[in-house]
Kinemage of the C-alpha trace (Angstrom):
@kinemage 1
@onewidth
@group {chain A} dominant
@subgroup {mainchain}
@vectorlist {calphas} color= white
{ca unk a 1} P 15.796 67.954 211.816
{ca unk a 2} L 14.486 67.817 208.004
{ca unk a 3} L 16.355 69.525 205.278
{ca unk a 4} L 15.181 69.815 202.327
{ca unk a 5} L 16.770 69.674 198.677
{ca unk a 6} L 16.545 72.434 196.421
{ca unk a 7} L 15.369 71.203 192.572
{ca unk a 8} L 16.911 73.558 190.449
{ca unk a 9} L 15.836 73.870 186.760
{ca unk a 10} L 16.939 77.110 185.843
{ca unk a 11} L 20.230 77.357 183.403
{ca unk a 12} L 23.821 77.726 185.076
{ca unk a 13} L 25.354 81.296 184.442
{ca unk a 14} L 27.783 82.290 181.561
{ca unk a 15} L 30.659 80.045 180.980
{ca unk a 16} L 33.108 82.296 179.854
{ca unk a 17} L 35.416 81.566 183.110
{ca unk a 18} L 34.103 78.232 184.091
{ca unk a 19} L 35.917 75.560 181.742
{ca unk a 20} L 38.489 76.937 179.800
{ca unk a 21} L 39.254 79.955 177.643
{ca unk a 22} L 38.296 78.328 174.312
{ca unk a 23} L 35.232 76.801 174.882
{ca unk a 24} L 32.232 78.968 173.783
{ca unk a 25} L 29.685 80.182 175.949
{ca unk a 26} L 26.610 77.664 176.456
{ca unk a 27} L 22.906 78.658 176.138
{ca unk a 28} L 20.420 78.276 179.248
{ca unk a 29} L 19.098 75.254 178.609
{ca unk a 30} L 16.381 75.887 181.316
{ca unk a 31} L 14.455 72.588 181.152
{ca unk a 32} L 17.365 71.024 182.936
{ca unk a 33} L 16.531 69.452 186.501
{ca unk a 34} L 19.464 69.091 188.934
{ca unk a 35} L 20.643 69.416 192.329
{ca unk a 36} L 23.381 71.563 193.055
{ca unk a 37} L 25.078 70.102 195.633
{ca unk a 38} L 24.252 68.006 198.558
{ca unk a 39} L 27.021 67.545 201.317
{ca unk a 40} L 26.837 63.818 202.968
{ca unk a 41} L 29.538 62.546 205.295
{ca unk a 42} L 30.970 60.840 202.645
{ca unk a 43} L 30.784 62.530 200.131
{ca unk a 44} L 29.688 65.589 197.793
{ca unk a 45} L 27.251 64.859 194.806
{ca unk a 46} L 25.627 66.857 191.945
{ca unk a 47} L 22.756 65.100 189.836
{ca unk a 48} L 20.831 66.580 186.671
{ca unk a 49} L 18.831 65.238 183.900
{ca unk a 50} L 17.749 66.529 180.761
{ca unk a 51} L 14.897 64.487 178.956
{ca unk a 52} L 14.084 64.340 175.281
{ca unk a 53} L 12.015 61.214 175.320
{ca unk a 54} L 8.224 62.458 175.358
{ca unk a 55} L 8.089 60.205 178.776
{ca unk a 56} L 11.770 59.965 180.195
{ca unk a 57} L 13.140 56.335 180.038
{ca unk a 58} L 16.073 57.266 182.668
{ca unk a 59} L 15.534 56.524 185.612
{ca unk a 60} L 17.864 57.361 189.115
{ca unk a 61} L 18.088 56.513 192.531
{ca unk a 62} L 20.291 58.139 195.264
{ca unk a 63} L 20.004 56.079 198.812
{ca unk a 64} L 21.564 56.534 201.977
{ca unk a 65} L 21.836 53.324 204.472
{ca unk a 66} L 23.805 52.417 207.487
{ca unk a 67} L 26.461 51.263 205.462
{ca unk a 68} L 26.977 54.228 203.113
{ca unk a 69} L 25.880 56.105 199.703
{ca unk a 70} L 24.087 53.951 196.900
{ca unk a 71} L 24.029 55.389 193.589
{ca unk a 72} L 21.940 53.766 190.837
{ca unk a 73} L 21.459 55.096 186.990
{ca unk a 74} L 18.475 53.252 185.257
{ca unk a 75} L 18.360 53.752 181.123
{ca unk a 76} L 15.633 52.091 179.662
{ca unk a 77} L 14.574 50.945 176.216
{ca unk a 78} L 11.012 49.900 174.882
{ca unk a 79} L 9.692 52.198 177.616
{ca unk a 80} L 10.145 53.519 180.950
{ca unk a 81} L 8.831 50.120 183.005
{ca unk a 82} L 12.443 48.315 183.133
{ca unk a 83} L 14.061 51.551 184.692
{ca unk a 84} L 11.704 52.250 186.830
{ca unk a 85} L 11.282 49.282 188.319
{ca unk a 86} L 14.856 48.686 188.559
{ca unk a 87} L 14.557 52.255 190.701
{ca unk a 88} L 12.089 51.253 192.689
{ca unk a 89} L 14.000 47.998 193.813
{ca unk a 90} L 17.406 47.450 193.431
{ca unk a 91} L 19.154 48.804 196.409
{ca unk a 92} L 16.481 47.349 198.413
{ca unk a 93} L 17.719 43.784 196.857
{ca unk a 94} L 20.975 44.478 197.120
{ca unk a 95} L 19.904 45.161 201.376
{ca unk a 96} L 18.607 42.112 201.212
{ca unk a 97} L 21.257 40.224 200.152
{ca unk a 98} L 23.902 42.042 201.896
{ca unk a 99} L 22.003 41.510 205.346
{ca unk a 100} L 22.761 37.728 204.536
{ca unk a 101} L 26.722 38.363 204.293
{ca unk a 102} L 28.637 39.844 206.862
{ca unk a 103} L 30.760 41.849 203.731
{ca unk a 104} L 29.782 43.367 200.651
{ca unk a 105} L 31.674 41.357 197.696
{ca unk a 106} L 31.683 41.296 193.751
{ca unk a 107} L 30.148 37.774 193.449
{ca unk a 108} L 27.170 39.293 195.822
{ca unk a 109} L 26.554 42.365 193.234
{ca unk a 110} L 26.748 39.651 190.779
{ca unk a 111} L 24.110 37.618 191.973
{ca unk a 112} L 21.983 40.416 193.062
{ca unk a 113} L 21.927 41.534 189.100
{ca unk a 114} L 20.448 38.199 188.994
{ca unk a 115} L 17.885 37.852 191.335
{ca unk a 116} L 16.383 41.770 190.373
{ca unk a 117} L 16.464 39.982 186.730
{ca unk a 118} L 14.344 37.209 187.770
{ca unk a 119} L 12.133 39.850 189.901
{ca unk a 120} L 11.448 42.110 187.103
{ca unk a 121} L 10.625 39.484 184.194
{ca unk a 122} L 7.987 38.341 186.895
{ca unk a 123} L 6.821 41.552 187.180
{ca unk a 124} L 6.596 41.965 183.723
{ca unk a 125} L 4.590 38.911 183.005
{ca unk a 126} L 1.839 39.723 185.678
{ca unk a 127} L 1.750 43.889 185.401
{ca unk a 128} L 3.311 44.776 181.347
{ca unk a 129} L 0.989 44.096 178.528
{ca unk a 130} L 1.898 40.929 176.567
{ca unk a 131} L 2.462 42.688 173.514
{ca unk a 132} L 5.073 44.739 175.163
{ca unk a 133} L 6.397 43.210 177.972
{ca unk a 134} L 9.361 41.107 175.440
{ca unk a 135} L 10.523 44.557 174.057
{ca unk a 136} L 10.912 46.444 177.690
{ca unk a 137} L 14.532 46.670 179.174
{ca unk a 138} L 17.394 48.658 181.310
{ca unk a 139} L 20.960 49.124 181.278
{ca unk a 140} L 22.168 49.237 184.871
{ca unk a 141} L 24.406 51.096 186.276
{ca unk a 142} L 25.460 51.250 190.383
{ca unk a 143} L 27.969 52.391 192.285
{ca unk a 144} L 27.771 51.822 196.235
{ca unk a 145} L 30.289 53.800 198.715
{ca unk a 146} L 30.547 52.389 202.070
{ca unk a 147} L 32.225 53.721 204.922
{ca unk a 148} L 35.746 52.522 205.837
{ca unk a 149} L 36.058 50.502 209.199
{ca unk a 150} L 37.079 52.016 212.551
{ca unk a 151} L 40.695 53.019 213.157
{ca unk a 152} L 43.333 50.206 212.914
{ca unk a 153} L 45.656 48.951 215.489
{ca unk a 154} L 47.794 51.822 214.413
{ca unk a 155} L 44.964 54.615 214.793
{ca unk a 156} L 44.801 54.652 210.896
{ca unk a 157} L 41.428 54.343 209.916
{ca unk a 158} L 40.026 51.591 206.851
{ca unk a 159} L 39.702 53.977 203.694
{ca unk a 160} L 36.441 54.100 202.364
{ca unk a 161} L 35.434 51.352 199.955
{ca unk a 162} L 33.610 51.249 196.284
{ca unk a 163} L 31.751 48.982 194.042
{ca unk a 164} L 30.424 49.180 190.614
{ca unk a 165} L 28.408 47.316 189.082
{ca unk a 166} L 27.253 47.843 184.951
{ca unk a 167} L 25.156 46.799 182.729
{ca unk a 168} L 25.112 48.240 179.297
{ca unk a 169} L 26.426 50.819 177.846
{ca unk a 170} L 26.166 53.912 180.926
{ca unk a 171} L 30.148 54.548 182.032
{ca unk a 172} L 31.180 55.209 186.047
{ca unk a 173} L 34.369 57.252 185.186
{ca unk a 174} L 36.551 58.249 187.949
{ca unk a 175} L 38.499 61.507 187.867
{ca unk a 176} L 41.722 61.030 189.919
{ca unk a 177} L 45.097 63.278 190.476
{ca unk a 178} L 48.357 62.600 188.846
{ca unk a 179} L 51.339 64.695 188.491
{ca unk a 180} L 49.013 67.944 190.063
{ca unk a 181} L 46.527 67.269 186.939
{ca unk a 182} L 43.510 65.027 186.561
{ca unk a 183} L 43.553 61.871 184.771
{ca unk a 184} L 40.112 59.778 183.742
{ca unk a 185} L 39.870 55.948 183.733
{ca unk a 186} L 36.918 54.208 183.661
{ca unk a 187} L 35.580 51.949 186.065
{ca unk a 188} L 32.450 50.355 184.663
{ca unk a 189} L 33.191 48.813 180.903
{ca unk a 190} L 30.269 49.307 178.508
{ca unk a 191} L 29.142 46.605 176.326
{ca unk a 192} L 28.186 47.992 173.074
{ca unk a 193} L 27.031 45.808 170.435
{ca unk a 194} L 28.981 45.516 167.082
{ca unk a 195} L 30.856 42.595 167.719
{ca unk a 196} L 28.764 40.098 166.369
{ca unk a 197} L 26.789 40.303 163.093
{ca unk a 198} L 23.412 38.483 164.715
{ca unk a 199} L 23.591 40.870 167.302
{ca unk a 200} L 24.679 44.304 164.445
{ca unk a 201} L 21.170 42.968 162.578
{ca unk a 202} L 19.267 43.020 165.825
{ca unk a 203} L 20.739 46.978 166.641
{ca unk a 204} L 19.841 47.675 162.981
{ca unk a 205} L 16.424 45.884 163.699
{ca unk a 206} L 15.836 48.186 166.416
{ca unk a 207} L 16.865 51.004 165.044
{ca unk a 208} L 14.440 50.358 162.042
{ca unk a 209} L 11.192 50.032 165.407
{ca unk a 210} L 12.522 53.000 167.324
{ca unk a 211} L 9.667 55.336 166.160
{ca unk a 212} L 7.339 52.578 166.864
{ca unk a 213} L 8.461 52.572 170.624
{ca unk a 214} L 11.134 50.130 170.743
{ca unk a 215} L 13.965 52.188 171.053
{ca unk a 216} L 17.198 51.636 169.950
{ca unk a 217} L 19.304 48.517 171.514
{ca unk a 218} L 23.061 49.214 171.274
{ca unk a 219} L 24.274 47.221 173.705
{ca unk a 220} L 24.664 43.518 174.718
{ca unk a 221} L 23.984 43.466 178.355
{ca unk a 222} L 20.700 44.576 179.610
{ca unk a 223} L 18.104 43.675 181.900
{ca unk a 224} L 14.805 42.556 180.773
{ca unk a 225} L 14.882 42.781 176.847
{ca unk a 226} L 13.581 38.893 177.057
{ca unk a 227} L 12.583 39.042 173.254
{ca unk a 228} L 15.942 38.474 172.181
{ca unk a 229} L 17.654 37.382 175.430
{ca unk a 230} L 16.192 34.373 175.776
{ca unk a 231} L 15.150 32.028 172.615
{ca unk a 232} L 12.129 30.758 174.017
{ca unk a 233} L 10.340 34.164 173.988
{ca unk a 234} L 10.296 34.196 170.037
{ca unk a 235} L 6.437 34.890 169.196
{ca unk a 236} L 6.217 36.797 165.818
{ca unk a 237} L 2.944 38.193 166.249
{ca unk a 238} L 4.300 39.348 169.934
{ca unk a 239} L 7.714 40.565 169.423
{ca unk a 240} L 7.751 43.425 166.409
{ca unk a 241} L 11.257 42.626 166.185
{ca unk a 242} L 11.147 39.028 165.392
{ca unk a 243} L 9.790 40.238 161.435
{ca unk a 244} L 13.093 41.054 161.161
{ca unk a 245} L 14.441 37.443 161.420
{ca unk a 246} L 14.101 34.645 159.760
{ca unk a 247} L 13.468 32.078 162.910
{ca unk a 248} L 14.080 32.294 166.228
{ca unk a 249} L 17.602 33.055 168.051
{ca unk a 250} L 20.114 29.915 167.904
{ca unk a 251} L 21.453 31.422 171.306
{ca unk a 252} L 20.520 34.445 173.631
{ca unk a 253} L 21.465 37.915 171.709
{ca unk a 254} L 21.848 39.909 175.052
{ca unk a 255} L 22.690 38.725 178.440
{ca unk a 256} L 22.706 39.499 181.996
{ca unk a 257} L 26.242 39.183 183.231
{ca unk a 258} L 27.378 42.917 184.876
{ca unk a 259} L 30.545 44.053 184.729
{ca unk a 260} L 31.614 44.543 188.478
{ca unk a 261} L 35.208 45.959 190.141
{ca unk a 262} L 35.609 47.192 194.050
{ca unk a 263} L 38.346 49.163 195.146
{ca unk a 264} L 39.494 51.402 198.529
{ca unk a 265} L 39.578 54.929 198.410
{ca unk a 266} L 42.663 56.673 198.178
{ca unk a 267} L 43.693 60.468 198.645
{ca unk a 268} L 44.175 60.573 194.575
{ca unk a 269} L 40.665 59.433 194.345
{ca unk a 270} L 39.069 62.646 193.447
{ca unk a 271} L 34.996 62.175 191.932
{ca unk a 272} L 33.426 59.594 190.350
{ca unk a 273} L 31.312 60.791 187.104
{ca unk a 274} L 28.249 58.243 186.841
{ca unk a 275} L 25.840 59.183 183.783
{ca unk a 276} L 23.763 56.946 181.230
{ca unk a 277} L 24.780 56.832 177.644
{ca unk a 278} L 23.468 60.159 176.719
{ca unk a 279} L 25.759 61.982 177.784
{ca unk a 280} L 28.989 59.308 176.641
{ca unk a 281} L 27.534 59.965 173.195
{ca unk a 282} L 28.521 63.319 173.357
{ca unk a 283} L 31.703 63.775 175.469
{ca unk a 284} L 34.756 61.653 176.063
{ca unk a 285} L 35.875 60.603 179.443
{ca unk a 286} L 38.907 62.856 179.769
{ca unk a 287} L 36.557 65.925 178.592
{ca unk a 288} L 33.702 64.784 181.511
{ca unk a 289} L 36.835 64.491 183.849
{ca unk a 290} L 38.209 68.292 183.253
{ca unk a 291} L 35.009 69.913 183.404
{ca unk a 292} L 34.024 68.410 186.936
{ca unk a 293} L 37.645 69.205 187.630
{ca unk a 294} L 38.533 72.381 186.716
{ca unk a 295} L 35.383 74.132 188.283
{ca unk a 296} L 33.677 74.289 191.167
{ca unk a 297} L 31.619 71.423 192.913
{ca unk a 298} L 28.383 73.252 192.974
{ca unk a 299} L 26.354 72.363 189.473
{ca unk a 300} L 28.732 69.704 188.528
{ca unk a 301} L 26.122 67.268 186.627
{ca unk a 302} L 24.202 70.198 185.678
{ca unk a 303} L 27.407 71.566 183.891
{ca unk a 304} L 28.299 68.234 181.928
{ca unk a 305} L 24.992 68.090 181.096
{ca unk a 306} L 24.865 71.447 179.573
{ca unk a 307} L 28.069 70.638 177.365
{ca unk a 308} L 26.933 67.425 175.993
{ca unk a 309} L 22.934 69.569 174.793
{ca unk a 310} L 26.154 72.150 173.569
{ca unk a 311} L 27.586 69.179 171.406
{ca unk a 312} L 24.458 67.419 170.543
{ca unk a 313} L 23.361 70.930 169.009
{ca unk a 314} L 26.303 71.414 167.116
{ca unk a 315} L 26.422 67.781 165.847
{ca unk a 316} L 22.973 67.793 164.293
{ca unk a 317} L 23.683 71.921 163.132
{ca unk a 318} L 21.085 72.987 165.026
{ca unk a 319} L 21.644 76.629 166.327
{ca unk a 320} L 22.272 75.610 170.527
{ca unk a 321} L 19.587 78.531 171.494
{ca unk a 322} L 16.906 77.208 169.023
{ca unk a 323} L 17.393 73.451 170.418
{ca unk a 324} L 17.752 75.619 174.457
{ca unk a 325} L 14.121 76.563 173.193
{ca unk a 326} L 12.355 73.554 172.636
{ca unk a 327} L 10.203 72.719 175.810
{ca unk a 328} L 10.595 69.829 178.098
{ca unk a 329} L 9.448 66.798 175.888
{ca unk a 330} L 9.421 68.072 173.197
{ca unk a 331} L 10.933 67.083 169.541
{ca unk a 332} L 14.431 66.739 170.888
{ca unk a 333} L 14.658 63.348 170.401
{ca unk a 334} L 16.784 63.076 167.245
{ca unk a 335} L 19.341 65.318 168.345
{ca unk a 336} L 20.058 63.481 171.860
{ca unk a 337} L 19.299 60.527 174.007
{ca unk a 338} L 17.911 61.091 177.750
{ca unk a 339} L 20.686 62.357 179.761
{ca unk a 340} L 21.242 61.759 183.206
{ca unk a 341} L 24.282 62.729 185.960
{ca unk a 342} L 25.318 61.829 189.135
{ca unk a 343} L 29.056 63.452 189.998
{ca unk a 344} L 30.200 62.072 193.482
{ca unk a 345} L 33.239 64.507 195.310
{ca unk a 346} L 35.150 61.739 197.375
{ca unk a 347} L 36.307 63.479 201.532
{ca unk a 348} L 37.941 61.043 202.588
{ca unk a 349} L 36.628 61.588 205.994
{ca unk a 350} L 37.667 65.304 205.929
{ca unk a 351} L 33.994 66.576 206.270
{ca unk a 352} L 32.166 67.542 209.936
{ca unk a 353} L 28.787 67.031 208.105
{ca unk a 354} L 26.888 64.690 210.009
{ca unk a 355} L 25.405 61.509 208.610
{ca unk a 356} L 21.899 61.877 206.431
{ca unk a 357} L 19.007 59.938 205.648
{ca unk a 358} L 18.735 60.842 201.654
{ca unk a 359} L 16.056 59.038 198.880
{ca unk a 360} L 16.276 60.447 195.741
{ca unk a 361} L 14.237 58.877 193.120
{ca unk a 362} L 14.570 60.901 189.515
{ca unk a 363} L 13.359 64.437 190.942
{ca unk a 364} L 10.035 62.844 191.636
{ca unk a 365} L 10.680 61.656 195.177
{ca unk a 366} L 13.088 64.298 196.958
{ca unk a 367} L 13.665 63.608 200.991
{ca unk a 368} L 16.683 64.229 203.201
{ca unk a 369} L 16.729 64.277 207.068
{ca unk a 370} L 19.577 64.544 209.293
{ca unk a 371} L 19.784 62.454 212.006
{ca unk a 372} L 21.345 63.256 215.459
């Protein structure tokens, strides 16, 4: 039996009772895309997205399998060809590889950040123009829920299991109970630049080529971005960015290591927040965490999403309506980054929804059946 998902772009009602009594009341920012809510065996989740690039560099994918819920957030610089690649193939690599183990581990994710970096630097070289194809990357960002085991010798059946996997600077923050409250932690580390002067220059570098299509690097893991990942791809007359140094790298800039942790699902396990750096830039962790908690499920993303175009507005003092106002792609781009959500509400196996066959791919490819 099909059922379909709803896209809804229009704005989330008032505020006044739906976070807490000081916060002021949002506009409609109406050009937001989002799902509501989507019930899974699993699992709850929200997604929405607000774009301010002219052509959106975020990417998502939401994937059901026989194993359980994959969850991938795709932010790409220099274009949109890294994320959406990465969108297109990722969980199907991950398959792969995970058909050749009998368990899911960290050192698999690991390696299967590798092998979708070698994939997409081959597609770049045969499908991205040469100019271009140095300059093109993605921070990556996955989370993948699988379904605990059958019952135990004592009837007690395996919790539920999770793995993340990062690249860059997008957070996974998970919102759990403690002491009748909710407390955040974050689960994927980011990897923000700063550290290093070579690699401050190249952020400033960027910074400088953003207008030219670049975009701005801020962070030292990525995939793709082989202009300054690996030395070899110096070319000055290729790689814009190169005029800003003097010779080519000594060592690799960025790198392709993820971040990775796994852990079993408790009962104080509440959501898990996933979103690209857009919206980090705006809110903190504990701030995502008492939103999603402290209303309902329904319009989760959408609702962080609204509070970071709030922020972003009020950063840049820009009157929230007026910036509510400007049109989908429009000149929004130097008040905030491309925003994208995924909020995941944990059951713990207290659901009677049966099992669905879900592919979501960035609102462009929408299709959920039910299977009996």
């Amino acid at each position: 039996m099909m059922n379909s998902l709803k896209l809804l772009c229009c704005g989330i009602g008032g505020r006044d009772d739906e976070i807490t009594q000081d916060d002021a009341p949002n506009p409609h920012f109406d050009w937001i895309q989002s799902i509501n809510l989507e019930a899974l065996d699993l699992c709850q989740f929200s997604v929405a997205a607000a774009q301010s690039n002219l052509i959106s560099e975020d990417f998502f994918h939401i994937e059901t399998d026989e194993k359980g819920l994959f969850v991938g957030i795709y932010d790409g610089h220099g274009g949109c060809e890294a994320s959406h690649y990465l969108s297109q193939n990722f969980h199907q690599t991950l398959i792969s590889h995970g058909n050749l183990e009998p368990h899911l581990s960290e050192d698999t994710l690991k390696l299967v950040f590798s092998r979708i970096e070698d994939q997409f630097l081959i597609h770049a070289n045969d499908t991205i123009q040469e100019i271009k194809r140095g300059s093109v990357g993605s921070c990556c960002l996955v989370a993948y829920l699988l379904r605990g085991g059958a019952s135990s010798g004592r009837g007690i059946p395996a919790p539920n299991y999770l793995y993340i996997g990062n690249l860059g600077d997008s957070k996974a923050v998970m919102g759990y109970s403690k002491n009748k409250d909710v407390r955040a932690k974050r689960l994927a580390l980011d990897d923000c630049m700063g550290r290093d002067p070579i690699i401050e220059m190249i952020s400033v570098a960027a910074m400088q080529e953003a207008s030219n299509g670049l975009g701005t690097i801020v962070t030292s893991s990525v995939i793709g971005s082989s202009h300054i990942k690996n030395t070899l791809c110096y070319h000055p007359e290729l790689n814009r960015i190169n005029h800003y140094l003097d010779q080519p790298l000594a060592t690799a800039a960025l790198k392709g290591v993820p971040y990775t942790c796994s852990m079993p699902l408790g009962y104080g396990e509440l959501f898990l927040i996933l979103a690209s750096d857009g919206l980090w830039e705006l809110l903190t962790d504990e701030r995502a965490a008492e939103i999603v908690h402290h209303n309902p499920h329904e319009g989760a993303a959408k609702r962080l999403v609204q509070e970071a175009l709030y922020e972003a507005a009020l950063k840049s003092k820009i009157d929230p309506d007026t910036m509510a106002s400007i049109p989908l792609g429009g000149d929004s781009r130097a008040v905030h980054d491309d925003i994208t959500v995924v909020v995941i509400f944990f059951n713990h196996g207290r659901t009677s929804v049966e099992q669905k066959n879900i592919s979501i791919r960035n609102f462009r490819d929408v299709e959920a059946s039910t299977s009996t």
